[in-house]
C-alpha positions as CSV (number, residue, x, y, z in Angstrom):
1,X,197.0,-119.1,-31.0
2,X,199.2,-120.1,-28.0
3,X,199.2,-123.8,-29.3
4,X,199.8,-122.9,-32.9
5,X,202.9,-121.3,-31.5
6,X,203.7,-124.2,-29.2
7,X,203.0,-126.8,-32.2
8,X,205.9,-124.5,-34.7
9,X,208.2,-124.9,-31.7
10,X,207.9,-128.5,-31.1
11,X,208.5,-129.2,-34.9
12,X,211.3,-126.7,-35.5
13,X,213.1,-128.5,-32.4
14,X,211.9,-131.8,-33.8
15,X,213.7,-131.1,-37.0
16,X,216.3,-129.9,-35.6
17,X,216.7,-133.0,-33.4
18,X,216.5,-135.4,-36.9
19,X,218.7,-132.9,-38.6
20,X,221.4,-132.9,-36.4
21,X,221.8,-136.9,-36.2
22,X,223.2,-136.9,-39.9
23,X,226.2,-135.3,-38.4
24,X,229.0,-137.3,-36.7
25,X,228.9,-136.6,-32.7
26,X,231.7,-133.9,-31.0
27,X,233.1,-136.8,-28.7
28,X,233.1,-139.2,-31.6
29,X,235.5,-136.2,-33.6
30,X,237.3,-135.7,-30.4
31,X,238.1,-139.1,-29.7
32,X,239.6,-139.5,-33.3
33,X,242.3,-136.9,-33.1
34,X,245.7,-137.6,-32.9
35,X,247.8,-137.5,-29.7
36,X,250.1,-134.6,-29.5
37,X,253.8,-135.5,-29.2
38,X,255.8,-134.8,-26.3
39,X,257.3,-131.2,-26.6
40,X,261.1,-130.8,-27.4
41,X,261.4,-127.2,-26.9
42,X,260.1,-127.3,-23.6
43,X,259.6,-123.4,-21.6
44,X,259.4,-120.4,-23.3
45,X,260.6,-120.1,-27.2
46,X,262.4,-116.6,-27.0
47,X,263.4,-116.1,-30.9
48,X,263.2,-118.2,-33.9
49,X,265.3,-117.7,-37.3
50,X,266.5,-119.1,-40.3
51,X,269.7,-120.0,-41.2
52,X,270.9,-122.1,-44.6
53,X,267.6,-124.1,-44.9
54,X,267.3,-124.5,-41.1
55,X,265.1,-122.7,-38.4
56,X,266.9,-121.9,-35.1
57,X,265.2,-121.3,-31.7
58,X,266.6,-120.3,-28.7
59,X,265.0,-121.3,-25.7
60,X,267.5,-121.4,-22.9
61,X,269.1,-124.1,-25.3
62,X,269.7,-123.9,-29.3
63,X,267.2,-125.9,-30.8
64,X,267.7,-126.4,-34.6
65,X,265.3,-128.3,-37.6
66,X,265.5,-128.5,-41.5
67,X,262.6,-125.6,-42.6
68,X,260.7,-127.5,-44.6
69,X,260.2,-130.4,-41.7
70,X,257.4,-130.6,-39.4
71,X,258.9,-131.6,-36.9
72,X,262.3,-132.9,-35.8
73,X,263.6,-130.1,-33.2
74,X,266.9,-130.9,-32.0
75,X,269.4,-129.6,-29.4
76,X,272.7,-128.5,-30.9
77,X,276.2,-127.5,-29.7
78,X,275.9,-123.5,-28.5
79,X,278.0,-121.2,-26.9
80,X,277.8,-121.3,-22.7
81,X,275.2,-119.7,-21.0
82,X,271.4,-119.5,-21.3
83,X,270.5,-118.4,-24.8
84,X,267.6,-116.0,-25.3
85,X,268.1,-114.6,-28.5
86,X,268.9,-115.9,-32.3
87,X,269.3,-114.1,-35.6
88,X,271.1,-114.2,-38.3
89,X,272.4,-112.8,-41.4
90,X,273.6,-114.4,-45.1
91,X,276.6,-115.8,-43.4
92,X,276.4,-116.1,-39.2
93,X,274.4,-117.1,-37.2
94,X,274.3,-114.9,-33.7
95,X,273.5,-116.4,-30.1
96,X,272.8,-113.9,-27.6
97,X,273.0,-115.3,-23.6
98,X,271.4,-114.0,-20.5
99,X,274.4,-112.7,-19.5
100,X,274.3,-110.1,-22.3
101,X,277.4,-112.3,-24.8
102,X,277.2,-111.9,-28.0
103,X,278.3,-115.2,-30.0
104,X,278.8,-116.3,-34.3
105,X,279.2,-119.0,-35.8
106,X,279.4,-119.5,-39.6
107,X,278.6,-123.2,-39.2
108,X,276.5,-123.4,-36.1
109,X,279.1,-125.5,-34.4
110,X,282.2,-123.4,-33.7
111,X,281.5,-120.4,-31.8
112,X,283.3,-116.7,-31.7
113,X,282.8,-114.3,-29.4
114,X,281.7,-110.8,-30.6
115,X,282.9,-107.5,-29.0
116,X,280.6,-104.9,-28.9
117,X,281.3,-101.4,-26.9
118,X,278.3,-100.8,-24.1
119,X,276.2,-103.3,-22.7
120,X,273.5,-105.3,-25.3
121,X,269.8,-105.1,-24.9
122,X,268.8,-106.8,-27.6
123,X,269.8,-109.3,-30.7
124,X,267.3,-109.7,-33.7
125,X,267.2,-109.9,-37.8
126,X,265.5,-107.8,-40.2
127,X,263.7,-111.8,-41.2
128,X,264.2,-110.9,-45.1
129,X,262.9,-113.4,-47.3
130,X,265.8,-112.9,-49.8
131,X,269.3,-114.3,-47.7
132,X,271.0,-111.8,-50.1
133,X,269.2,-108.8,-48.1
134,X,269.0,-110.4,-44.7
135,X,270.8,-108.5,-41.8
136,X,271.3,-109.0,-38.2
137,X,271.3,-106.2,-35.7
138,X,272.2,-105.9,-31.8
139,X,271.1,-102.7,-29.6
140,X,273.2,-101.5,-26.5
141,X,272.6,-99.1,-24.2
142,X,274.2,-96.1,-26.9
143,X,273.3,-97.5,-29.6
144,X,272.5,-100.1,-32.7
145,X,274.6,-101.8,-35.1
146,X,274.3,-103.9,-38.3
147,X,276.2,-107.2,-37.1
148,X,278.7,-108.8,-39.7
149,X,280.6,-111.9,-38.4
150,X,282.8,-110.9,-35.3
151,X,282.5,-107.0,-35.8
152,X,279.7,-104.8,-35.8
């Protein structure tokens, strides 16, 4: 009995030795990957939004890209400071900095400052799908507002 059992074992690990030899080894697959590119955005990405066929990330910097690209992330022009937040609405595009300035831009090139009465906690977009319904808002300390151009 104990060598029946030890006979099934040696053939079931036999088999699965053959079996497994049709199938192309892990180091083999490994080695035929692709190298990974160097990273533009490099740190932390903090927000991420789209913006007339472009995505925007802050990330200390404004990083910008067409939507539909893979890759191709490239600093652009922003307002001073270190930007941690991005949103936007059917017409602006809104920077928030460390420093707790709000800034627009209709173009993502010239950049207004935005007056807003407390002091802002947070920037963000409601990420509609349709750029008709899409709406950026900004919290402060009282309260929250719908963002449109230099007013809120």
């Amino acid at each position: 009995m104990k060598n029946k059992n030890t006979i099934r074992a040696i053939l079931s690990l036999s088999f699965l030795l053959f079996a497994s030899c049709k199938i192309e080894p892990i180091f083999y697959a490994i080695e035929k990957e692709v190298p990974l590119e160097k990273a533009v955005i490099k740190g932390n990405l903090y927000a991420m939004t789209e913006f007339k066929d472009h995505l925007y990330a802050a990330s200390g910097k404004l990083y910008v890209k067409d939507k539909d690209a893979i890759r191709g992330w490239q600093a652009v022009s922003a307002p001073p400071g270190f930007i941690i937040r991005v949103a936007s609405d059917k017409d602006n595009l809104y920077v928030l900095t460390e420093d707790k300035k709000l800034y627009t831009s209709k173009d993502a090139k010239d950049w207004t400052a935005v007056s807003i009465t407390g002091s802002i906690t947070e920037l963000f977009d409601n990420k509609a799908s349709d750029t008709n319904k899409k709406t950026a808002y900004v919290t402060t300390s009282e309260n929250l507002y719908s963002l449109t151009g230099e007013t809120a």
